[in-house]
C-alpha positions in Angstrom: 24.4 -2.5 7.3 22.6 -5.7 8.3 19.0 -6.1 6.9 16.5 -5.0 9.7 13.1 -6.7 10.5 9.9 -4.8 11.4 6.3 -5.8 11.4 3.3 -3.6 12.8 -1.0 -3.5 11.9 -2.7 -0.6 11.5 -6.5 -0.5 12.5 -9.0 2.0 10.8 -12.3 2.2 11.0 -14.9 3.6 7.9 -18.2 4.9 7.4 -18.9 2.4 4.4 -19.6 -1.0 3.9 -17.4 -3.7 3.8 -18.2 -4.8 0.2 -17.8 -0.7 -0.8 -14.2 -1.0 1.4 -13.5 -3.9 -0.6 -14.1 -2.5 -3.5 -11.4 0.6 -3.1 -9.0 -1.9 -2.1 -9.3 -4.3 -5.4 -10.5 -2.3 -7.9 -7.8 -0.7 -9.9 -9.5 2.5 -11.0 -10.7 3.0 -7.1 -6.8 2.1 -5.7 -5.3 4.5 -7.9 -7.0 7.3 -6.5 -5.9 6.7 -2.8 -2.6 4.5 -3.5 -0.3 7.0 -5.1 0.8 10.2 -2.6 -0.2 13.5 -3.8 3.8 14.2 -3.7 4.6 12.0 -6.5 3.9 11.9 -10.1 2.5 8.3 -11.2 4.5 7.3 -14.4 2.6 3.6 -14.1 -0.1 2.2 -11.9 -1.0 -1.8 -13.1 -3.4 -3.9 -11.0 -4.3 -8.1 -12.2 -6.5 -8.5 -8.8 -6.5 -12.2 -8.7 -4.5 -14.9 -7.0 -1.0 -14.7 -8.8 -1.3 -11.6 -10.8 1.0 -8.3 -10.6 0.9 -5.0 -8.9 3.5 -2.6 -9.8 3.8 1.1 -9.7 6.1 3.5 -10.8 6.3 7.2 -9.1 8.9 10.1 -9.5 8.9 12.4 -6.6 8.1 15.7 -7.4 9.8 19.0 -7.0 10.2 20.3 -3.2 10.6 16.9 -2.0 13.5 15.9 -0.1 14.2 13.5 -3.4 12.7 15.2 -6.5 13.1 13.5 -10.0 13.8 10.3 -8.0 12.3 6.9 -9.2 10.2 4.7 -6.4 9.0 1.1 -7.6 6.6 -1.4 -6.4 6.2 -4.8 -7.6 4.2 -7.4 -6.0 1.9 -10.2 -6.6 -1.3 -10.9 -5.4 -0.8 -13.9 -3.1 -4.6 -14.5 -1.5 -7.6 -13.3 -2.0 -10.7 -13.9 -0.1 -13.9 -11.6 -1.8 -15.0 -8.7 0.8 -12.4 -10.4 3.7 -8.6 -10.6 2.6 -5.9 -9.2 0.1 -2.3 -10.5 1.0 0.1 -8.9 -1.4 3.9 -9.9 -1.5 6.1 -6.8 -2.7 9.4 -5.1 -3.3 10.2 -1.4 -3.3 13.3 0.0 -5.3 14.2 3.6 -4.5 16.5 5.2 -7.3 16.7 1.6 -8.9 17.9 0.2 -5.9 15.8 -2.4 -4.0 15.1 -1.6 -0.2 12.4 -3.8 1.2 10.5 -6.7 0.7 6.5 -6.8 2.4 4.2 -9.2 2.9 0.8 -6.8 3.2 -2.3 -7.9 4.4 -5.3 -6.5 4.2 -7.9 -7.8 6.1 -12.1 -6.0 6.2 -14.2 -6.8 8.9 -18.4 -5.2 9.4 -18.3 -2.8 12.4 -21.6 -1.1 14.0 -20.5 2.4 12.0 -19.2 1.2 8.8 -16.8 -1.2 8.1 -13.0 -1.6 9.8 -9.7 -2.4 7.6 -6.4 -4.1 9.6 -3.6 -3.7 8.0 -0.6 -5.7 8.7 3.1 -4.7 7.4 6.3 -7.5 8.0 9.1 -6.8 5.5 13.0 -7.1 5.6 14.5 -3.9 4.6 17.7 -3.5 3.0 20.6 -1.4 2.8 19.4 2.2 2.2 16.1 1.6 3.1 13.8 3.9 4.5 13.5 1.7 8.0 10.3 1.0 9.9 9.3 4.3 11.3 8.8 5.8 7.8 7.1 2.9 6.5 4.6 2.9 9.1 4.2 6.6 8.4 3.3 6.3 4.9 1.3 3.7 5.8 -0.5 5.5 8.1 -0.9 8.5 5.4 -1.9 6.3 2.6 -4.8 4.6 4.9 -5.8 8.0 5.8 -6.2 8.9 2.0 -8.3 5.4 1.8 -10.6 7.0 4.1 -10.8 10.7 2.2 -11.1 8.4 -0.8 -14.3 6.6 0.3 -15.8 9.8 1.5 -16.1 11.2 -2.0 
């Protein structure tokens, strides 16, 4: 299989500030709470938030999956960072020890009249076995939704 290109943004909007937003996105104790699905077991959860530093996660999917006891990695590194206005994040995901994608994320938080309102852009390559652009963008979508539930609490 050839490698296959995708690249979409998500838009969400939140009843917080922009410097609390912020904050959930670059904080590691905050992240962990809304980063890691409630479907997988996190083994390893490691944020340096600052221009050049790591990100890397470890998961195992949990029983009645469609993948239980399987491994999912994350590396990346922290390639931008503007304070309350930009995270840009270059990553890879292995799946079973096998590497599927590379990203380039970016987050970027704007002020909006009811809160504050978080674009999200996703461009990656994915790889042979991958889970293609469709599921990605629906995790994506999921994990931005838990960012919201997060900031509510």
């Amino acid at each position: 299989m050839p490698t296959l290109h995708d690249s979409f943004s998500l838009r969400r909007t939140y009843p917080c500030t922009r410097e609390r937003l912020f904050a959930a996105l670059s904080d590691p104790a905050l992240k962990q709470r809304w980063y890691a699905d409630t479907t997988m077991e996190v083994q390893h959860f490691e944020t340096n938030f600052r221009i050049g530093g790591q990100d890397s996660q470890r998961y195992v999917l949990r029983p009645g999956t469609p993948f239980p006891g399987v491994v999912l990695e994350n590396e990346g590194r922290f390639e931008d960072i503007v304070a309350g206005e930009r995270i840009v994040v270059a990553t890879s995901m292995a799946f079973g020890g096998r590497r599927i994608s590379t990203s380039l994320l970016t987050f970027e938080t704007q002020d909006a009249a009811d809160g504050s309102t978080l674009t999200f852009t996703h461009q990656a390559v994915f790889y042979e076995g991958a889970d293609g652009p469709e599921m990605r963008r629906g995790g994506w979508e999921a994990i931005l939704d838990a960012l919201g539930r997060s900031l509510l609490s």
